[in-house]
N, CA and C of each residue as an Amber inpcrd file, in Angstrom:
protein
   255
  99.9380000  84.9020000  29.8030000 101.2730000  84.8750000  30.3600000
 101.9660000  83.6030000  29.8860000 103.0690000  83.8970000  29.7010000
 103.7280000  82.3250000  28.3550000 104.9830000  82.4100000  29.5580000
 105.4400000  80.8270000  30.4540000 106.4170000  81.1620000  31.3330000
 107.3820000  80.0020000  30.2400000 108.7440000  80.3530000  30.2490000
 109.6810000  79.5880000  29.6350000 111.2140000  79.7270000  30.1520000
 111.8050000  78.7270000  30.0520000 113.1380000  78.6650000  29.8440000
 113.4570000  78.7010000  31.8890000 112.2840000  77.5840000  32.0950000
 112.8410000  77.5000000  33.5290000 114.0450000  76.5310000  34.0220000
 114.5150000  77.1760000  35.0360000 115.7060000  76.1690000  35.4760000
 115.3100000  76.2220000  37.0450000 115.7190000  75.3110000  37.2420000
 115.1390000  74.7490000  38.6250000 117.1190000  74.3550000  39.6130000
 117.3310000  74.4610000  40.7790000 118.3830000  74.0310000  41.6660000
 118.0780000  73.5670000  43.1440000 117.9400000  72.2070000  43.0980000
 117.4320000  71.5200000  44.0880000 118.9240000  71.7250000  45.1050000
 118.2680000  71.7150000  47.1320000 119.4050000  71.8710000  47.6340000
 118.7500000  70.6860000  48.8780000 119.8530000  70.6370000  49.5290000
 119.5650000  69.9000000  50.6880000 119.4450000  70.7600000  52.2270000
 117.8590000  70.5940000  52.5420000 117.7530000  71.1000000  53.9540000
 116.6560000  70.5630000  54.5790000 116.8340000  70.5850000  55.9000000
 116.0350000  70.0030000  57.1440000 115.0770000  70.7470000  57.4900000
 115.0950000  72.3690000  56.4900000 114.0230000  73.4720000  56.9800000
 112.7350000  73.6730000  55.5250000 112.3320000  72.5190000  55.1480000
 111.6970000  72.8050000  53.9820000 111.9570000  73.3600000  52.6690000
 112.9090000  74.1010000  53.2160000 113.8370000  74.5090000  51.9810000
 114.1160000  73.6560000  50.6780000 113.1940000  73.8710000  49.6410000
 114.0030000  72.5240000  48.2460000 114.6340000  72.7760000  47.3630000
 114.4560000  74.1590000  46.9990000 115.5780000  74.5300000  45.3390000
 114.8750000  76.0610000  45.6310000 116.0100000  76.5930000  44.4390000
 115.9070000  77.5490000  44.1860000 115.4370000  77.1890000  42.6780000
 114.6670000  78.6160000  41.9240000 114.2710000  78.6700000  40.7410000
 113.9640000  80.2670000  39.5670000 114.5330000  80.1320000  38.5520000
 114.4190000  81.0440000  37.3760000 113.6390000  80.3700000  36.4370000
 112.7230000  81.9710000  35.8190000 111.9470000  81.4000000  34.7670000
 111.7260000  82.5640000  33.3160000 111.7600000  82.4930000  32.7780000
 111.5790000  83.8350000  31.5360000 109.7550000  83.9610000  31.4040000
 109.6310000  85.1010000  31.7490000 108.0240000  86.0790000  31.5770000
 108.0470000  86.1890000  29.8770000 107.3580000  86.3110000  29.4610000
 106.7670000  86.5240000  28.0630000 107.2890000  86.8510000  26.8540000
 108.9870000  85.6940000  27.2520000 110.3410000  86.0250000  26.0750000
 111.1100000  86.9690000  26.4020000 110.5910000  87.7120000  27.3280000
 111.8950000  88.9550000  27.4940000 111.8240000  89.1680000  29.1090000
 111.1840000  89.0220000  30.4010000 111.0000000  89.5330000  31.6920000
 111.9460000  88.3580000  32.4500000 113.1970000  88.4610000  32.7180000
 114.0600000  87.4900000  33.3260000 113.5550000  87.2260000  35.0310000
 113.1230000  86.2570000  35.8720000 112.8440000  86.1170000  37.1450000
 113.4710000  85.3780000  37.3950000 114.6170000  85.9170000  39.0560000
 115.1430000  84.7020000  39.1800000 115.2060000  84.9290000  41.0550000
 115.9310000  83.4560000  41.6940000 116.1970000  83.7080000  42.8400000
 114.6330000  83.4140000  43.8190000 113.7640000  83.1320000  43.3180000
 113.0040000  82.2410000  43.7560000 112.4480000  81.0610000  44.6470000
 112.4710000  81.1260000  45.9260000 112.5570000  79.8620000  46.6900000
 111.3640000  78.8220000  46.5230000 111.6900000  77.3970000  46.4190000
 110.7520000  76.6640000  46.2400000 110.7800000  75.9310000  47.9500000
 109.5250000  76.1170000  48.1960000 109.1900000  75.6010000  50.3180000
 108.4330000  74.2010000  49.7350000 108.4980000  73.2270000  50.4950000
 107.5730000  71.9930000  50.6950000 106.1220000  73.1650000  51.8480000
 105.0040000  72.2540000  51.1490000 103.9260000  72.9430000  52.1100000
 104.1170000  71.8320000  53.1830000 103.6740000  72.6980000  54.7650000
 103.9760000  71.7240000  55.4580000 103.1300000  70.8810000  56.0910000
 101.4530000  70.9540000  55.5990000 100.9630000  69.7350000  55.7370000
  99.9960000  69.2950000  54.5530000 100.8130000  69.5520000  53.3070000
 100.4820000  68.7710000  52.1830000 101.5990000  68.0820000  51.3670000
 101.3990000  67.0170000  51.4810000 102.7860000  66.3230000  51.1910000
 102.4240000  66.4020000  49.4800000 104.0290000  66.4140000  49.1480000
 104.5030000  66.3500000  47.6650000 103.9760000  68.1280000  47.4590000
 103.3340000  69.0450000  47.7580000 102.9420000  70.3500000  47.0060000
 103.8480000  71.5240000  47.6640000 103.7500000  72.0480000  46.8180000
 104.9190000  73.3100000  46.8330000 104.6460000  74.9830000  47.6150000
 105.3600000  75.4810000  47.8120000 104.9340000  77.4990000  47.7900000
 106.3160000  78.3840000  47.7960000 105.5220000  78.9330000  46.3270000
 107.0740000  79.7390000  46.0580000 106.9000000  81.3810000  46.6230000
 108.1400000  81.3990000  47.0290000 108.7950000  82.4890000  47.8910000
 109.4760000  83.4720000  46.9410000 108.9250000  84.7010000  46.5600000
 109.6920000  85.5900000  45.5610000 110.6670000  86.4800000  46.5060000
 111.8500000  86.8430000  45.5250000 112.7270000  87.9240000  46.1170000
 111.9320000  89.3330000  46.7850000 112.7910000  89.3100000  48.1670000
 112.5410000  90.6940000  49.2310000 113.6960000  91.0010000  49.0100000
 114.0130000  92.7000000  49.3910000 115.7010000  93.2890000  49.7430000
 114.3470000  93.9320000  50.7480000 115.7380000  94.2660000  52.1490000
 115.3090000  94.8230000  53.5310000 116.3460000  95.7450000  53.4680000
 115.4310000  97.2130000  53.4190000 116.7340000  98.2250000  53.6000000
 116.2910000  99.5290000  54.6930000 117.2040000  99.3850000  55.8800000
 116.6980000  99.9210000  57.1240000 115.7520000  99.6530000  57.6800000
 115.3750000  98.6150000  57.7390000 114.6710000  97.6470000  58.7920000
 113.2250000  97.4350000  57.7190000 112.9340000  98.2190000  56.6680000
 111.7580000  98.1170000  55.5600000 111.9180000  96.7190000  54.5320000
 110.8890000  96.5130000  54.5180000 110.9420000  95.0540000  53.6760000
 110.0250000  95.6590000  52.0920000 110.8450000  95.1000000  51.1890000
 110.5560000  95.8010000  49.3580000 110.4980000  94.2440000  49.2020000
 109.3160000  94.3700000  48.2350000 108.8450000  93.0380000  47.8360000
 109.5590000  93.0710000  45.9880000 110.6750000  92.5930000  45.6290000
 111.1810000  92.9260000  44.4040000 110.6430000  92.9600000  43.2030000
 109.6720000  91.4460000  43.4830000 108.8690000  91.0500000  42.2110000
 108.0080000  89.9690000  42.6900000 106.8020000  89.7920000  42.1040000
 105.7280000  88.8920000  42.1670000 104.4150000  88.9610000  41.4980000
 103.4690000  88.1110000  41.3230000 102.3210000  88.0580000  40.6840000
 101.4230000  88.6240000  41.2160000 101.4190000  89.7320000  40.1730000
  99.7330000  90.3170000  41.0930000  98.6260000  89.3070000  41.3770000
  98.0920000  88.5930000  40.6550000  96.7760000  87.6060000  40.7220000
  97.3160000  86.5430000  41.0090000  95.9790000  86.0930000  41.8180000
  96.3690000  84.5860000  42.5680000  96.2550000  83.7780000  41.5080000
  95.5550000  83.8520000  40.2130000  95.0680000  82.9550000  39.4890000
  96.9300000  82.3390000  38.4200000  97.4490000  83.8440000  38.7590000
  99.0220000  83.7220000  37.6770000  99.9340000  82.8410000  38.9140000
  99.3480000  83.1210000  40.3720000 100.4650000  82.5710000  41.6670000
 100.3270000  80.8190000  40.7850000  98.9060000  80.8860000  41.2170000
  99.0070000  79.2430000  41.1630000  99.2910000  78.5170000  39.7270000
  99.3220000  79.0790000  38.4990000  99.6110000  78.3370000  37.3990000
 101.2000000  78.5970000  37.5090000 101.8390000  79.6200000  38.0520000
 103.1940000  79.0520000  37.7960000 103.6550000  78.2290000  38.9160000
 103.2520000  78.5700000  40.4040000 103.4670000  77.3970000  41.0510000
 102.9710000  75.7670000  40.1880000 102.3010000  75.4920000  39.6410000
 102.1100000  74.1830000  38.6680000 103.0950000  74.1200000  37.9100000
 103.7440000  74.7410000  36.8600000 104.5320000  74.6620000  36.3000000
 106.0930000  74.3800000  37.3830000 106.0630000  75.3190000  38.1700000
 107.5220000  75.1000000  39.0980000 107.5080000  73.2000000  39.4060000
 106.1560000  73.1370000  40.4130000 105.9490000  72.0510000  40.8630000
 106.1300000  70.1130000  39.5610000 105.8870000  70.6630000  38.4960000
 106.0660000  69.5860000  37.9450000 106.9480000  69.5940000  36.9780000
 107.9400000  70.5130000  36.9970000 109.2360000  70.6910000  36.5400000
 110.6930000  70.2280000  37.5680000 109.6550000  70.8330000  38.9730000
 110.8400000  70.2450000  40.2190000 111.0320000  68.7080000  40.1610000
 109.8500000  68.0520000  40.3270000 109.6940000  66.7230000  40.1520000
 110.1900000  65.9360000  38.8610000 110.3080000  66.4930000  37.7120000
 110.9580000  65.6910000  36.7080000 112.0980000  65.4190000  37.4630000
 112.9530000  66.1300000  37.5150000 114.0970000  66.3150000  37.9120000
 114.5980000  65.4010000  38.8910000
């Protein structure tokens, strides 16, 4: 899995809330809309929140990583891309 052409949008909130984030899947799979959470009792580390739509009270999971092993290398990548910044 080759992740590129991320952009990261840091915001200000009191609810863990830190940025939003887009990233390009394997040159062509566009992901975007992404929430980046502070974990809340590991300081400085991250957990990203992929797009839901709720339609008639049902929750559709839009997009996400099947394997935990793909969760956590792009959470690494999110995480030390947020921090350049």
């Amino acid at each position: 899995m080759m992740i590129s052409e991320i952009q990261i949008k840091k915001v200000n909130s009191d609810k863990g809330l830190l940025g939003f984030c887009s990233f390009v899947v394997d040159g062509w799979f566009y992901v975007g809309n992404v929430a980046i959470f502070s974990r809340r009792y590991k300081e400085g580390e991250i957990r990203l929140v992929f797009p839901e739509k709720r339609v008639k009270g049902k929750l559709f999971k839009l997009c996400y990583p099947k394997l935990s092993d793909s969760y956590f290398e792009l959470e690494k990548l999110i995480k030390d891309n947020f921090y350049k910044i």
